[in-house]
Every structure is written in C-alpha cells, then in structure tokens.
N, C-alpha and C positions, 0 to 999 in steps of 0.2 A: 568799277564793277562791270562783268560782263553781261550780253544777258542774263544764263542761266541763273550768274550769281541773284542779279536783280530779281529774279522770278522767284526765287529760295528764299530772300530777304523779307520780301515782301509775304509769300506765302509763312512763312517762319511769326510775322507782325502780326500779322491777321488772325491766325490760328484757325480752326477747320469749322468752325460752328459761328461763322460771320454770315449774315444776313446780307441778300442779295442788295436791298437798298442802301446800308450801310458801308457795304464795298464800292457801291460807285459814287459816295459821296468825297470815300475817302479818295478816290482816282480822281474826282473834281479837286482836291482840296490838291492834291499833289502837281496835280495840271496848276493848276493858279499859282499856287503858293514857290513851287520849284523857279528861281530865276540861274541863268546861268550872268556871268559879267561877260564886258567883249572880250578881256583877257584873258578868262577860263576859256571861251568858245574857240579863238586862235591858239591857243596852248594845244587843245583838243585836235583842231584839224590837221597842225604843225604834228602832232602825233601820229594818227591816221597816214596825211601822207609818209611820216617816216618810216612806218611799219610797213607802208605800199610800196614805198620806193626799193626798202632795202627784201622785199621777197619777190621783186620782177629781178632785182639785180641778182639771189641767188638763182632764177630761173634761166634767165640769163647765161649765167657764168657755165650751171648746169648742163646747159645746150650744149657750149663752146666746149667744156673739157668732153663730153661725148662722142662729138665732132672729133676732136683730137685723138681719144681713147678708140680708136677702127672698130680695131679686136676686143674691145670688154676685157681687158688685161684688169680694169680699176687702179691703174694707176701711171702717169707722166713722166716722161724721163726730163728733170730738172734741166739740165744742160741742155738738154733740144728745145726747152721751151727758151732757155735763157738764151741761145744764141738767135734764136728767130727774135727776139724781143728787140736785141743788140741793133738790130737791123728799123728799126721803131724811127720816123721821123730821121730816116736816115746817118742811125748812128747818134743824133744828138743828144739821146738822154741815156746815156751811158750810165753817167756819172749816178742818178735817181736809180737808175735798175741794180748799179753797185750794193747803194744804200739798203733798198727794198732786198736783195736776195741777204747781205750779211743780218736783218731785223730779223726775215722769215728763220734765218738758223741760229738766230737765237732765240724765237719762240720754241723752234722745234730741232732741238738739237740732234737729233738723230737722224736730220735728211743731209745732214754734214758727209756723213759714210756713207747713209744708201743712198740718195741724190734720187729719190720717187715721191713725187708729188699726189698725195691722193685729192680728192675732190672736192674737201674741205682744207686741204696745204694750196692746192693750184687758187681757190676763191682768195685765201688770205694773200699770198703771193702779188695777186693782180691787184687787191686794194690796196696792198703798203707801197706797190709802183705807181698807182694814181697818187694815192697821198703825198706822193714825192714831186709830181709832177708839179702842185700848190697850182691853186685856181680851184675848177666846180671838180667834184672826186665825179660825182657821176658823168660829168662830158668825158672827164680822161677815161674813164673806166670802159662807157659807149667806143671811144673812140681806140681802145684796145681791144675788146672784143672785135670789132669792124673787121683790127687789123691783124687780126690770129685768125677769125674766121675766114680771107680771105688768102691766107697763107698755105691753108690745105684744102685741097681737092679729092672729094670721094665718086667712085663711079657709085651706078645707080644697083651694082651688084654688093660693092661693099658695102652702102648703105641697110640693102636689104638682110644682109648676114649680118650686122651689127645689130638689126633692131631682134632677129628671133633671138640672139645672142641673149641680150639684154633681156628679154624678156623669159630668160629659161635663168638667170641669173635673179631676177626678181621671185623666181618661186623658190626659190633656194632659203631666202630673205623672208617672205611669207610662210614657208614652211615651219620657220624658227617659231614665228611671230606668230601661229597656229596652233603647234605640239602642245603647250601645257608643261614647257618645260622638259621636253623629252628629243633626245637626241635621235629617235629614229627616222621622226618621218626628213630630217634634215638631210639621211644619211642619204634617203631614197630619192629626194629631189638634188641631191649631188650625181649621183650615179647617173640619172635621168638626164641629167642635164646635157653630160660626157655623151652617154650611149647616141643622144638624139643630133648632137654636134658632128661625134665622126662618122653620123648614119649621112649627115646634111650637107657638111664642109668638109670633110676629114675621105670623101671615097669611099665610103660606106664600108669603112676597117669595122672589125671584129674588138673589141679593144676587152680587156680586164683591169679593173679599177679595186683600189683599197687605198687604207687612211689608218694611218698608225700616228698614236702618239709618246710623245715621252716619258716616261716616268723616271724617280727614283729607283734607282735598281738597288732593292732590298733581297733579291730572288740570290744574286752570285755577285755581290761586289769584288768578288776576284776578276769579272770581266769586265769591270767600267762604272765607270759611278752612273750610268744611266742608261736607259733601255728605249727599244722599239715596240709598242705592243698596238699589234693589228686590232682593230677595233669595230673595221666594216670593212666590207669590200664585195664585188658585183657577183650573183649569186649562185655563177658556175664556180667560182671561186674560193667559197666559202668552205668546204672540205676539205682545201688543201691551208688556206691562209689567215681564215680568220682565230682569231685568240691567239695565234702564232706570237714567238718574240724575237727581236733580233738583237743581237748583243756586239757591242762593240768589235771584240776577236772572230766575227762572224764574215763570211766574203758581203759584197752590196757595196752601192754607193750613195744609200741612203742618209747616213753618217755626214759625210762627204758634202752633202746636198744642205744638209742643217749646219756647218760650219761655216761652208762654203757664203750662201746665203743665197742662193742664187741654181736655177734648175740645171739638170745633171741629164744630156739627153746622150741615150745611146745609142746609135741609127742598128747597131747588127751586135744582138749580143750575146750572138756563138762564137766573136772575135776580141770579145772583152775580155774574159779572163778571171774578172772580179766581180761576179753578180751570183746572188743565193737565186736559188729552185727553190721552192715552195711545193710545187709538183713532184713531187718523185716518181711518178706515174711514166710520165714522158721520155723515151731516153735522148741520152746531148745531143744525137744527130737532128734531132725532131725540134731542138731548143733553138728556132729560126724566130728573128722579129725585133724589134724596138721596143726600147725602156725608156721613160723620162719619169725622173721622180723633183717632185718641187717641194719646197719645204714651205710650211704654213707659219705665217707671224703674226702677235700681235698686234693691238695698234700703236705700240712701241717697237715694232722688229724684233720682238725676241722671238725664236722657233719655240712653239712647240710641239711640232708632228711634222709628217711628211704625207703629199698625196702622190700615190702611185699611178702610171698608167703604162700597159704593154702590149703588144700584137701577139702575143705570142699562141694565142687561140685562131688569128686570122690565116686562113688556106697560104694565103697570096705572100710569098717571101719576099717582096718588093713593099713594106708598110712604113714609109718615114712618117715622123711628126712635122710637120710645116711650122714653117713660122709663125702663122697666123694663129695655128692650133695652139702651139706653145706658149702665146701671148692669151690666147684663151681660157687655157688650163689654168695661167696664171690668176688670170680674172676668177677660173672658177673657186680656187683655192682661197682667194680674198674675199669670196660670198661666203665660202665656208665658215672661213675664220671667224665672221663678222657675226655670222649663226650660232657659232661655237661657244662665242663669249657671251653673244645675248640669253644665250640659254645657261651660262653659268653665273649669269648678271643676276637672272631670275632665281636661280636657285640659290645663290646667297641671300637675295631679300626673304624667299621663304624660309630659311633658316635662320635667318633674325628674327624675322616674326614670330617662329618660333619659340626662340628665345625669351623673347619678349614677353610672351606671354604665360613662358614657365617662371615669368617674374613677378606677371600681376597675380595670376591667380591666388597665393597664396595672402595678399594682401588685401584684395577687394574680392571676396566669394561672393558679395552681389552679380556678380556678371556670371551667369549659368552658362553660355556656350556663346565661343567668336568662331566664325568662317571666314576664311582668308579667299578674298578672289583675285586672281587678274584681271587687265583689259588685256583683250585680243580683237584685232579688226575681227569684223561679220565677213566671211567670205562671200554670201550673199548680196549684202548692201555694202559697199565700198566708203560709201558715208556714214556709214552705222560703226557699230561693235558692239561685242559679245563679252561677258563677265564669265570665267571656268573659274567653277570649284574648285580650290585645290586642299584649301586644309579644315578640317571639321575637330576644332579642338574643346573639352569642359573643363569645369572647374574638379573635376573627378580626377584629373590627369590620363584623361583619354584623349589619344590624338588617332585622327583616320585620315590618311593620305590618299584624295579621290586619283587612282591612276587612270579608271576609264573616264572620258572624257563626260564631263557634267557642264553643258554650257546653260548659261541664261538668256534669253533674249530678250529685249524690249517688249515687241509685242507678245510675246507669250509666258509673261510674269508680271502681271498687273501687281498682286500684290509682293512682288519684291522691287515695284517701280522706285522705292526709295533708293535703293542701290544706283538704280541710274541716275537719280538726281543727285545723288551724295558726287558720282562723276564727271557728270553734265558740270556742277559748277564749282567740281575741286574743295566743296564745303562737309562738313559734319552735318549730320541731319538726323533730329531724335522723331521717333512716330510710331505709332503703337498698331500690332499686327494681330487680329483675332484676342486681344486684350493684353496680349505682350510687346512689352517694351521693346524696342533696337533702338541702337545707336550705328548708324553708317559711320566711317571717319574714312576718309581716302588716304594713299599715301601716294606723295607726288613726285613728277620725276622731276628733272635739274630745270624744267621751263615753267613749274608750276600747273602741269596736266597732267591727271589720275594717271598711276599705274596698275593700281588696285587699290580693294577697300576691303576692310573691316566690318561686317557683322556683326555687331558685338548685341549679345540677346540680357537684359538685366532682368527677363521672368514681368511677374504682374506687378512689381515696384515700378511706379512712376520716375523714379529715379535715387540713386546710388546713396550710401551717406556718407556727408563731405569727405570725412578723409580717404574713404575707397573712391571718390572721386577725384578726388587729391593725385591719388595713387595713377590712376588711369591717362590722367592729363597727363602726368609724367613720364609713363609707359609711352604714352603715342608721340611724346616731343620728342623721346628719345627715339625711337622706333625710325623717326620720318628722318633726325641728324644722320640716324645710320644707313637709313639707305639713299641719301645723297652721298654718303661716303662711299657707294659699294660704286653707285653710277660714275660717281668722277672717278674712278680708277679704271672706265672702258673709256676716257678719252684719250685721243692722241697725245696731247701737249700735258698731260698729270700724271707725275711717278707718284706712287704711292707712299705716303705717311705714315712711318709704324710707331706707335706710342707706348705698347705696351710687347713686352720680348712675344708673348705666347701669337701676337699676331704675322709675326713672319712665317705661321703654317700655313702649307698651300690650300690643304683641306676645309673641308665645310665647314669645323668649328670655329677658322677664322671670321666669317660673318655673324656667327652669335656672340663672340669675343668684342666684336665691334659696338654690339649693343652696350655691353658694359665698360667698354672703355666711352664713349657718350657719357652715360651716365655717372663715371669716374670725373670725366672733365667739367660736366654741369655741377657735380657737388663741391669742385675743388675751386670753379667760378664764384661759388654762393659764399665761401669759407672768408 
C-alpha cells in the first residue's frame, strides 16, 4: 500500500462517526501490534532502492539522449549511435553491441527500416548492451553514459537553442495534456512553436504552416484510395488552405513525403515544377520561396498526415530551411504526433465509457447519474492536478458532453474531495453527499495511476441490490480490461489485437466495440 492507499484503508475501517479517543487507541494498538520480520524489512529496502536506482538511471539516460538529440528532432540515428559505441573500450565489445542491436530489432521490429531511436528505443538499447557486457548492469550502464556523454561537444549557443527548443516542444505535450480532449489548442501550440523558432533560429522568416491528414477517400475514389485533408494551418492561411483537399492526381509532393518516409525540402519552388498553390491570389512570378513538407508517424511509423512549412509570405527571396531547422520541424511533428494520439487515446476511453454505461443502465436503474472525468495536470501547481468534466450521463438516456471547460480543483471542491481521494489512491470510495450516495471508482492507466473516475450517483439508497451490484462490478472490470487495451495500442513495441471483424474500423465505434468484446471474452472465460 501506498500512502494514500493506507489513508483510504484505514479512513474506509474507521468510518466517520469514530471517537477521538477510540482512534488513538486504535493507532496505539497498530503501533504495537504491527511487527515487520528482517526479511520483510530487506525485501522492502531492496525494493526502494530498486525503484531509485532504476529512475536516476532513466534520468540519466534522459540527459544523455538530449545531449545527443542538439536539435529536438526527438529522435537518434541508430547507426551514428551504433558506430560511436563500436569505438567502446576500444572496439573490444563488438561482439555484445552485435547481440544487443540484433535483441533491440527484435523487440522493435520496425527500427530494422527506419533505423531511429526514440528515447524509450535509445534507453532499451543501452541496457541490453550493459546486459551483455555480464558483471554490475549499472557500472556498465554509468560507464556508457561517461562515454557517449564525452563523445559529443555542444557550444554554449547550441545548448541555449536546444533548451527554448525543448521547451516550446513541452507546451505542445501540455497543450494535449490540458484541452479535454480537443485538438485545438494543440494545433495553436504547434503553430506557436514554428512561428517563435524561425522568429529565434530560422532569421526571423515569415513562414506559413498547415497539417493535413489522411483519410479514406470516399469523396472520388476514381482519384486514389486516399486523401489529403487540411485540418489547421497558420491564420493568414486559413482562407486559401484550410478544409482544402488534396488528391493523389493533384501536383505536390506531399504524397511523395508519406511514401517516401522521410522530409521533402524544396529550397526554390518557382523551379520545381510539381508543387499545388493553394493561393490563387498570387501570380507565379510572385510564387518566390521554400517548401519542406514532413510526414507525421505513429508510434509504429505508419504516416498519417503531413506538416507543412513555406516562405512563401516572406519579403526576402533568399529563405532556406537549415539543417538544424529541419531537424527541428522534425522534433516538432513528433510532439505533434505524440498529442495527436494522446488525444485520440482519450477520446476512445470516453467512448467506452460510454458504451459502458449504455450497458449498465438498463440493468441496474439504481444508479441515477455517472459523470466521467479526467486527470489533467493543474497548470498552476505542477505537483497537483485538476479532474475536467467531460461526460454527464442518466439512467433517462441523457448524455451532455461538457465542451467548455468544467475543471475541479482540490481546493475549491471540498465537497467533491472524494473524487480526489478515489485518485490520490487509485481506489473505489463510497460516501454520501448532502444525503446522497456516490460511488468514485477510477480507472487506471497501464502503471496503475488514475486516468479518470467515475461518479456514479445511486440517489438516498445506501447502496444497490445485489444483483444491480453484480451488474456494475462487471461494467467496471470490464470498462478498466478495455481501457488498458486502448493504452497499449499507443505503444511503440504493441501491434494491435483484433478479435472481433467489426474492430478493424478506424472510427470511434471501435472503442465501444472493445467493451463488448471484453465482456465476450470474460463470459467465454467463465463457460
């Protein structure tokens, strides 16, 4: 147990109407009576420290690929790490970094073609070369850091562009992790990001930015089985390019850039040839400047969209993209992605939930009204976080999807402090509000910490009858199976499991489908 848990346990024992003297006999009787053995105590520290060792070692590893990472690309090129490694105790452990690189591609069979290390591939990578090395994993582990950290050299200018880099990249990540599931303010802290880079780094270009992504092309399958659809873009922009689409048979080398895998830069593209106007305003003489379109991936490398960026608004006819930039943009389009998915991570669990819940109702009408919240860090308290309303559902079959933002905060929701505690310790928590019932229940992500919770109002019933409670435990085991299954499908190293045909649709009703395939598999468990 962790604290919170302990505090929950124990407040949960006691119940609310304990006598001050009676509580501290019971905290005597626990003090005495509690013995731990030496076994359990060394069990315990050997824990402790393992949990400490191994979060200096990712903070560690964290420093080193940043170190490496100049430009905020967010990701390593495999072979420049692998040949510097080559060079390790000069040359003698060859044969271990053999081993270690053929294990890491078979963990992650997809860095076989693209040969990019992200920051969770670089961390694995350096432990399965310690592991190889046999003796202490953390001396070899120390003593590979030492010798990558001393491998590269940053002036004190690169250092200072990598860190505003990085930290216009973190609001990208925070914006996701803020919205309530809403792709705008992501779109605005991407744009942001770009405009404040080539005002900083870039010679203070003029630049226009957009972000298209893919769809099935149901519109003209005689042009392609798939399409370009603008979706944002910077806000001179937006009269000529956004809801635009771009079709296979169309000029661009957006296409090109998705196939490809890999960024598509243009330095002058009145000499191209093959590039769409979006402008029609402008005539060709006037179509002076630079294009680099990058394609956005997964965390499997599959494309699905393209980030845009061009001069072609800048005075100055002299605008390339640098390397650094291009390494940057790279970076930015991986903060994208990474937003992209967390906000459709989210919006699958709430459409489970959904789901979910158009399953209980009908069987337990004890339960008058669930509200579905999130956690979202407190922008304010960086140690705290904030609970957003998102879904306000009854047993009526009314559902209200809060779009403007409805946060809760610790101190200024005494009486929904249950919700916190139902978070605080990742536990179920019943407790009665102005003489009605709630039940909190969280639901947890893949480390066992709140993503959000449950609500669930059961009116001036003290509690459910058995079988509506029957019913409800079932709802939330299932609920919690389905959304560890929505999470492991945003990691790197997990292809997706399809069990049932109707889940290979890409749409939203594949996370409600999910519920019921759960609950297909627990009944076919019990049989």
């Amino acid at each position: 147990l962790n604290l919170p848990q302990f505090v929950q346990l124990m407040e949960t024992f006691v119940g609310e109407n304990i006598s001050l003297p009676t509580l501290k006999r019971l905290i005597a009787f626990l003090k005495e009576e509690y013995k731990q053995t030496e076994e359990e105590k060394m069990e315990q520290l050997e824990k402790v420290h393992r949990i400490s060792r191994l979060a200096q070692r990712k903070l560690l590893l964290g420093a080193l690929f940043e170190k490496w990472d100049n430009n905020a690309s967010g990701f390593l090129d495999l072979e420049e790490v692998d040949a510097v490694l080559s060079t390790f105790k000069e040359g003698m452990e060859k044969e271990a970094l053999r081993k270690a690189k053929k294990h890491l591609c078979s963990r992650c069979p997809q860095l076989s073609s693209v040969g990019k290390l992200s920051p969770r591939a670089f961390q694995t990578f350096l432990e399965f070369v310690a592991s190889e090395f046999g003796g202490n994993e953390d001396e070899a582990v120390d003593n590979l850091v030492e010798f990558l950290t001393a491998s590269v050299e940053r002036s004190h200018m690169e250092c200072l562009r990598s860190f505003a880099r990085r930290e216009w990249l973190h609001n990208i990540q925070l914006a996701a992790e803020t919205s309530g599931a809403s792709m705008e303010p992501v779109y605005k802290a991407v744009f942001k990001a770009l405009s404040q880079d080539a005002e900083a780094h870039g010679g203070n270009k003029k630049i226009s930015a957009y972000i298209a992504l893919l769809e099935e092309n149901q519109l003209s399958p005689e042009r392609g089985p798939i399409l370009l659809r603008y979706v944002a873009c910077t806000a001179d922009d937006a009269p000529y390019v956004l809801n635009q689409i771009l079709y296979r048979d169309m000029k661009g080398v957006s296409f090109a850039a998705v196939e490809e895998g890999k960024p598509i830069h243009v330095p002058r593209v009145q000499l191209h040839g093959n590039i769409h106007f979006w402008n029609c305003d402008h005539p060709g003489e006037e179509r002076i400047g630079s294009l680099l379109v990058l394609p956005l991936h997964d965390a499997r490398w599959r494309a699905f969209g393209i980030l845009g960026l061009d001069t072609l608004q800048d005075p100055c006819e002299q605008t390339v993209f640098l390397s650094h930039e291009i390494s940057f943009y790279q970076g930015v389009s991986h903060a994208f992605s990474k937003a992209y998915h967390h906000i459709c991570t989210l919006e699958d669990v709430l459409q489970m939930a959904v789901t979910a819940l158009d399953w209980l109702y009908p069987r337990a009408p004890g339960v008058h009204t669930v509200v579905t919240y999130l956690v979202e860090p407190d922008k304010d308290k960086t140690w705290d976080y904030a609970l957003r309303k998102m879904i306000t559902t009854d047993n009526t079959g009314q559902k209200e999807i809060h779009s403007s933002p409805v946060l809760l905060l610790r101190k200024e929701t005494l009486l929904r402090d249950y919700l916190f505690k139902s978070t605080d310790s990742s536990e179920a928590i019943c407790t009665s509000v102005h003489g009605e019932y709630h039940i909190a229940v969280p639901l947890r992500d893949l480390s066992g910490q709140a993503l959000g919770v449950f609500d669930i109002s059961i009116g001036r019933h003290q509690k459910l009858p058995p079988h509506e409670h029957k019913d409800l435990q079932k709802m939330l085991k299932m609920a919690q199976a389905a959304c560890s299954e929505i999470l492991k499908l945003s990691l790197e190293e997990t292809e997706p499991a399809y069990v049932l045909e109707a889940e290979h649709s890409r749409n939203l009703r594949r996370a409600g489908i999910l519920f019921h395939r759960c609950m297909l598999q627990d009944l076919r468990e019990c049989l």
